[in-house]
C-alpha positions as CSV (number, residue, x, y, z in Angstrom):
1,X,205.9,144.2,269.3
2,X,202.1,143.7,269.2
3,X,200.4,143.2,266.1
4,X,197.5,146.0,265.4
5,X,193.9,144.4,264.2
6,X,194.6,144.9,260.4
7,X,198.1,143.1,260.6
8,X,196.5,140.4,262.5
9,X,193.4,139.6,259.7
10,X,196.1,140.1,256.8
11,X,198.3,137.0,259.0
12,X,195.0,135.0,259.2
13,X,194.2,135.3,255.8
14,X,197.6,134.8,254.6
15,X,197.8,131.1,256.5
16,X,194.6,130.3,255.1
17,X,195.6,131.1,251.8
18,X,198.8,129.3,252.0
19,X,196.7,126.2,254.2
20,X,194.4,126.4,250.9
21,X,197.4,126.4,248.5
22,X,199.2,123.2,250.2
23,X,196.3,121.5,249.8
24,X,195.3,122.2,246.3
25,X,198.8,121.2,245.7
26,X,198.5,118.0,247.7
27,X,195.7,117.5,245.5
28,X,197.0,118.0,242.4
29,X,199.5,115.6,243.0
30,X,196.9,113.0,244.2
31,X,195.1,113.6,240.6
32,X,198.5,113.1,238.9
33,X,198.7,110.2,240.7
34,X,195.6,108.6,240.2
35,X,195.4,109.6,236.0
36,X,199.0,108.0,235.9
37,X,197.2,104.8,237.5
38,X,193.8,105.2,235.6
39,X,196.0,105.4,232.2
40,X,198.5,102.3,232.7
41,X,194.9,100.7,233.8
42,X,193.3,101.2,230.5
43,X,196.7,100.5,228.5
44,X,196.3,97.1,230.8
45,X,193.1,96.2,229.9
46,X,193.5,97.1,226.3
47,X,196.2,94.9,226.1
48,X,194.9,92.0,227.8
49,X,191.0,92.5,227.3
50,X,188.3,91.7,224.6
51,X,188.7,93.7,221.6
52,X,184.5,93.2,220.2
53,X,182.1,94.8,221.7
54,X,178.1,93.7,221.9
55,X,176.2,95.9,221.8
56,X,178.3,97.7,218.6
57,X,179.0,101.3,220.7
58,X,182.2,103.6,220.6
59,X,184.7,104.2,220.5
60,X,187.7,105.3,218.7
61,X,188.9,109.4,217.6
62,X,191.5,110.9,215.7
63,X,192.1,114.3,214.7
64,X,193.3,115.7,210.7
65,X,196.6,116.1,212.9
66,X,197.0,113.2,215.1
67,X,197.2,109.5,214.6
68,X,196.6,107.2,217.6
69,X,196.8,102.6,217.4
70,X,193.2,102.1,218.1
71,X,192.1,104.9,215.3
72,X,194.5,103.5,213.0
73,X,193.5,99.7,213.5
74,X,189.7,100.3,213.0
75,X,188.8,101.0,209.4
76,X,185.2,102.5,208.7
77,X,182.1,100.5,207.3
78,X,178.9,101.0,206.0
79,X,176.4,101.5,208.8
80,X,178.5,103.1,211.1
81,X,177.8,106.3,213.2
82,X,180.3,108.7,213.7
83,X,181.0,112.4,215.2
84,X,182.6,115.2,213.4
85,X,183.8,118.3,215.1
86,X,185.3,121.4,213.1
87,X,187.1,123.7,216.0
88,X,185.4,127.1,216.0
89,X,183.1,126.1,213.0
90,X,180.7,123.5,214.7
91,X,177.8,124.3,212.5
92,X,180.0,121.9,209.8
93,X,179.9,118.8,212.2
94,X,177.4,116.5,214.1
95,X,176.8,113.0,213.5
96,X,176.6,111.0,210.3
97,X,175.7,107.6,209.8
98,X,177.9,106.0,207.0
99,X,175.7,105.6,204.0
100,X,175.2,102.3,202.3
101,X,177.4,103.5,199.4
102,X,180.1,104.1,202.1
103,X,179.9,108.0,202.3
104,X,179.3,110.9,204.6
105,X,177.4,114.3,203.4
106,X,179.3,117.1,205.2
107,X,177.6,120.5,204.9
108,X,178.8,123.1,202.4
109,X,180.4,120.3,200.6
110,X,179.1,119.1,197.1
111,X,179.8,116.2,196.8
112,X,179.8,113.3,199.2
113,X,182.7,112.6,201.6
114,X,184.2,109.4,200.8
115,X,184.2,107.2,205.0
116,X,184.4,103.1,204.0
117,X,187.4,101.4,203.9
118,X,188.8,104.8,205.7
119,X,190.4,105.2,209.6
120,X,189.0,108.3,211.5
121,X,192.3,109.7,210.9
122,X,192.6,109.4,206.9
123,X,188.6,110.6,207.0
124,X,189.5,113.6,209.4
125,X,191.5,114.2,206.9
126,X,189.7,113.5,204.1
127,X,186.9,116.4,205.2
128,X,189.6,118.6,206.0
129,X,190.9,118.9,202.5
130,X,187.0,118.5,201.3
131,X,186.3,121.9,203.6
132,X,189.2,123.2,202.2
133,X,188.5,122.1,198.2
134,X,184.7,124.2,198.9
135,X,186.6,127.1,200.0
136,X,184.4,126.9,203.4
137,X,187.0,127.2,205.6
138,X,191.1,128.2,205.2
139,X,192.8,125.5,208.0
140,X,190.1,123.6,209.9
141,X,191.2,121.1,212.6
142,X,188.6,118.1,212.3
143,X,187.9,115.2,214.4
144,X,186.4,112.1,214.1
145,X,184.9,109.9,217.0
146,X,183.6,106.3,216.1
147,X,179.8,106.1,218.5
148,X,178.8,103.3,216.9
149,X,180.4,100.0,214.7
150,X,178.1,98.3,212.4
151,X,180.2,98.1,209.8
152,X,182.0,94.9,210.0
153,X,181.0,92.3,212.1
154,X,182.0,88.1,212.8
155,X,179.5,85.9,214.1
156,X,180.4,83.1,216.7
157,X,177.9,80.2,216.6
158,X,178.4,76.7,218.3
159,X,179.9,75.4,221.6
160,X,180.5,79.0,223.2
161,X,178.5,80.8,226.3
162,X,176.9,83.6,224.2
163,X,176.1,82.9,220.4
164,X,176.1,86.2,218.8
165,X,177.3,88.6,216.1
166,X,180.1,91.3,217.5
167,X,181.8,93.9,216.2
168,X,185.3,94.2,214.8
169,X,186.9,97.0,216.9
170,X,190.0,96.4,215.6
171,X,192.2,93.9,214.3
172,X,191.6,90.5,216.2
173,X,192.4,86.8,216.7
174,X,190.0,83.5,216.8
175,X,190.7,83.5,220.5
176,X,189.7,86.8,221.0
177,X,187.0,86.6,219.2
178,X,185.7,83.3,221.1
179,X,186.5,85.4,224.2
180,X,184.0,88.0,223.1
181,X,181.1,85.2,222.7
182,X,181.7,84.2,226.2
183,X,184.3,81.2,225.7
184,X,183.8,77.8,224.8
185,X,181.2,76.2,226.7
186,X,182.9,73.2,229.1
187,X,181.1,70.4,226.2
188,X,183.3,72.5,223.2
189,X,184.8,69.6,221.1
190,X,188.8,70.0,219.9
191,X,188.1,72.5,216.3
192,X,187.0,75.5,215.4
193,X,185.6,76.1,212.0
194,X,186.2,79.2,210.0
195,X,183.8,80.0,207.0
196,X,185.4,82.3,205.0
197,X,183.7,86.0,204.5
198,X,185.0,88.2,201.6
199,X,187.5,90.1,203.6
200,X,189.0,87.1,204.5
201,X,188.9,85.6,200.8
202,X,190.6,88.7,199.4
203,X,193.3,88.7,202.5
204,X,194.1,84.9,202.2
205,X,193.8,84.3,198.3
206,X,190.8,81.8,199.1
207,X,187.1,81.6,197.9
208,X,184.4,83.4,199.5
209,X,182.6,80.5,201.9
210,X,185.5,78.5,202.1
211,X,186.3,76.5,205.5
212,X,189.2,76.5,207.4
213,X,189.1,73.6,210.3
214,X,191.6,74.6,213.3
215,X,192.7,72.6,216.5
216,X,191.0,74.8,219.2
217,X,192.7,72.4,222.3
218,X,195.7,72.5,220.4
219,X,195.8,76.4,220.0
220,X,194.4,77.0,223.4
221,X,197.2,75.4,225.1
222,X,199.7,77.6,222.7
223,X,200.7,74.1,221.1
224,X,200.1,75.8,217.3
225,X,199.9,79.8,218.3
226,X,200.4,79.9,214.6
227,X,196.7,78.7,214.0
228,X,195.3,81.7,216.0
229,X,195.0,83.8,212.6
230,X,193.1,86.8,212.2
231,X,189.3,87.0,211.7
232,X,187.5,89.7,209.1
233,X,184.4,91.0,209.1
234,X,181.7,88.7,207.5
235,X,183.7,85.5,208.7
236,X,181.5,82.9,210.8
237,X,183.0,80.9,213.7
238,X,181.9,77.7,215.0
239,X,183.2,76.0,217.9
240,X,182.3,72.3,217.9
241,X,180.2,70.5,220.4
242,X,182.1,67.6,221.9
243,X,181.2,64.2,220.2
244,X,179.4,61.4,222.4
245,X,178.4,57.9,222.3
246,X,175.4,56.9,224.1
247,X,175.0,53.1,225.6
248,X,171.9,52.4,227.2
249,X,170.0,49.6,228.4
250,X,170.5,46.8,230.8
251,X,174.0,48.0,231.2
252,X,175.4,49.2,235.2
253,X,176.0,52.3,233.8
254,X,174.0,53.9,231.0
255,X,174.7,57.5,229.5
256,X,176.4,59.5,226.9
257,X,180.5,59.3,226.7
258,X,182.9,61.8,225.0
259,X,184.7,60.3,222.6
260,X,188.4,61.7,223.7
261,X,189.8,60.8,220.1
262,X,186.4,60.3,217.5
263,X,189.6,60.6,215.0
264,X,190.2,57.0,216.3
265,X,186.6,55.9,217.2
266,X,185.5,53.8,219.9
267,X,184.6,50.3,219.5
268,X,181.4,48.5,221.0
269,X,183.4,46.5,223.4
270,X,185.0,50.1,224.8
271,X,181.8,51.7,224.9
272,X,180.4,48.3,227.2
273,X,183.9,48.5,229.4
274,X,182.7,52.5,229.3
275,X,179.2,51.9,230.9
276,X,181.0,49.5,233.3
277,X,179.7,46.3,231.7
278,X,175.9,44.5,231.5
279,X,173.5,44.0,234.3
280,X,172.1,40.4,234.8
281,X,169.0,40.7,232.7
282,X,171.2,41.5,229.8
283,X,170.5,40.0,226.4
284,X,174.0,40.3,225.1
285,X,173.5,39.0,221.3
286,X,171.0,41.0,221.1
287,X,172.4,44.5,221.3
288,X,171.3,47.3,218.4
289,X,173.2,50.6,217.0
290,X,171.2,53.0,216.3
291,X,172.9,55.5,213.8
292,X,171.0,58.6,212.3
293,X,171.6,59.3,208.6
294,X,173.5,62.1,208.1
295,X,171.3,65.4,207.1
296,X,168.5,63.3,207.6
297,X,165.3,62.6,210.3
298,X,166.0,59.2,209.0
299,X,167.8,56.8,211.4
300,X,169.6,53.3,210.5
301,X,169.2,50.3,213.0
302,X,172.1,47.6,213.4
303,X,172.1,44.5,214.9
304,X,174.9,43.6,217.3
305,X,175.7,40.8,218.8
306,X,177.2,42.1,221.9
307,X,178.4,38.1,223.6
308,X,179.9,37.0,220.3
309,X,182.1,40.0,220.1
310,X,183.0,39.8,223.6
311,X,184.3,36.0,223.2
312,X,186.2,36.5,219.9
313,X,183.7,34.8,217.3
314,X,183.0,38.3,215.5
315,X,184.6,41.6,214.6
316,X,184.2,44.4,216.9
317,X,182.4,47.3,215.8
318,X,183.2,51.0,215.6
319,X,180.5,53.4,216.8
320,X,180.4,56.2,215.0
321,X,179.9,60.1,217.0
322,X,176.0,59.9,218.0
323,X,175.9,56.3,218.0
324,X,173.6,54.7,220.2
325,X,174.5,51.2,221.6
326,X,171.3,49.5,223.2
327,X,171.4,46.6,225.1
328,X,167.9,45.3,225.6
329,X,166.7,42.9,228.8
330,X,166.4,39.5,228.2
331,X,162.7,38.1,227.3
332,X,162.0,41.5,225.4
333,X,161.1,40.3,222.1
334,X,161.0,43.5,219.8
335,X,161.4,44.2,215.8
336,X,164.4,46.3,215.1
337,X,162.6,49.3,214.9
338,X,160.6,48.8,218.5
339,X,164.3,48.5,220.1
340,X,165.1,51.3,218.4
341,X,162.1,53.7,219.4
342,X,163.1,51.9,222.8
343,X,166.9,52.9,222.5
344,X,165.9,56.9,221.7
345,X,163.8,57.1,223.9
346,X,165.8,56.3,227.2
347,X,168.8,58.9,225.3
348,X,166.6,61.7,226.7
349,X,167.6,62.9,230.2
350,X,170.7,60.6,230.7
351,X,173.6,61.8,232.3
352,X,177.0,62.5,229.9
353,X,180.4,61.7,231.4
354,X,183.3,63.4,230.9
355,X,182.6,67.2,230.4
356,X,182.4,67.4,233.4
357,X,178.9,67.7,234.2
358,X,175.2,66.0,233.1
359,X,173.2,67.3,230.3
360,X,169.4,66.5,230.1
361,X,168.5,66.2,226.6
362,X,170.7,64.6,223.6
363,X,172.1,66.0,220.8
């Protein structure tokens, strides 16, 4: 039986409508999909990635009814900007820098909101019950986002890519931290150095400014995972620079060498055997350390006398880390100090072995 006109557009525009519906379906399950994959992606990374942030933006929210890890890890500090929104009463949010006294002045409130020390869940809460307390409003539902953290900070200083002062996000290790600055640059020596900040003093029993040396290849390597302790805000890191010893001169050889152990030194002969021995113009008993006084521009000079050593008629000597051994050419007759002006001189622009790659100025 033929269908009339009418029957025939209501057919057309029922197939449509059902074409339409398949694929909104189809795409909602495509969205599913891809927020299922978006949210173990960000789990991932949250896991796994840096947990400072440079330049110190948000961030982290929590409702007067909800608690999530990342709200509850980050506690509030003085300098920080956050956002407050009342549902269906907006006119008592916005956003509030924390105060230097470590409050918030909500709106129709008296007194001050107490935010330091607080996590945007105990604060959402803390308004709530302050809205509540001023008889503005019966049951508000507050949130609080974290836009910006300035309020507790660690700075990373030394051997690492990017020398800065981050933000604590949340709670977080000394290799997470170094992560944050970038990593330790390939000429980072073996420690890391932790000067205590007063979070860290009142957490550990210990005195504000107090140093804590730790064995970064040994922790690196997950050796001592123990030593990867927690760092607070107003601690300092600072990852060592590796420590050299220069030998320069009329050697085959002359640069800067990593001392692989400077708990155990390295000795003049070693440093010679390093350079791969003396030239033919070498004067050999006439060889100088030059040593700089510690905290100091002042600089010692020590004679050395390089052939005697080597044949067994004197002691060897142990250089020290920024030692340079100079071996001067034979027929160069100089006072201590000209050999020495001599030996810092050629320093500059050597090549350093053992890191890896050359560095043009000493230390």
């Amino acid at each position: 039986m033929a269908l009339t006109r009418k029957e025939r557009k209501a057919m057309v525009r029922f197939k449509a409508g059902n074409a339409m519906s398949k694929l909104l379906d189809r795409r909602g399950r495509l969205a599913k999909i891809a927020g299922a994959t978006l949210t173990s992606l960000a789990l991932l990374l949250g896991e796994q990635g840096a947990v400072l942030a440079s330049p110190v933006h948000g961030g982290l929210v929590a409702t007067s009814g909800d608690q999530t890890n990342s709200a509850e890890d980050y506690t509030i500090g003085a300098g920080d900007v956050v956002t407050v929104t009342i549902a269906d009463a907006p006119e008592f949010g916005g956003k509030f820098r924390v105060a230097d006294s470590g409050s918030i002045q909500i709106m129709g409130v008296q007194s001050p909101v107490e935010a330091e020390g607080k996590t945007t869940t105990q604060l959402a809460a803390a308004i709530r019950q302050a809205l509540i307390d001023a008889k503005q409003l019966r049951d508000p539902q507050v949130s609080v986002f974290v836009d910006e953290f300035h309020g507790r900070t660690v700075t990373v200083i030394g051997a690492v890519n990017k020398p800065g002062v981050y933000s604590l996000e949340r709670r977080t290790s000394i290799m997470e931290a170094i992560s944050a600055a970038g990593g330790a640059l390939p000429n980072s020596g073996n420690t890391v150095t932790i000067i205590r900040g007063r979070a860290s003093a009142e957490a550990t029993g210990s005195d504000v400014g107090s140093v804590q040396i730790i064995n970064l290849s040994r922790l690196a390597s997950g050796e001592d995972p123990g030593a990867n302790v927690e760092v607070r805000s107003g601690d300092t890191l600072s990852v060592s620079a590796e420590q050299l010893v220069y030998v320069v001169g009329a050697v085959v050889k002359p640069g800067g060498f990593v001392m692989t152990n400077p708990t155990d030194g390295v000795s003049a002969t070693q440093a010679i055997a390093l350079a791969q021995g003396f030239n033919s113009i070498a004067a050999t008993h006439r060889g100088l350390i030059v040593r700089q006084i510690s905290n100091s521009h002042l600089r010692q000079e020590i004679p050395v006398d390089l052939g005697k050593i080597l044949n067994g008629q004197e002691t060897d000597v142990q250089l020290a880390p920024n030692d340079v051994l100079y071996v001067p050419e034979s027929g160069a007759k100089k006072t201590l100090k000209a050999l020495g002006d001599v030996a810092m001189a050629t320093v500059n622009g050597i090549a350093i072995y053992g890191i890896g790659y050359k560095i043009g100025n000493s230390h």
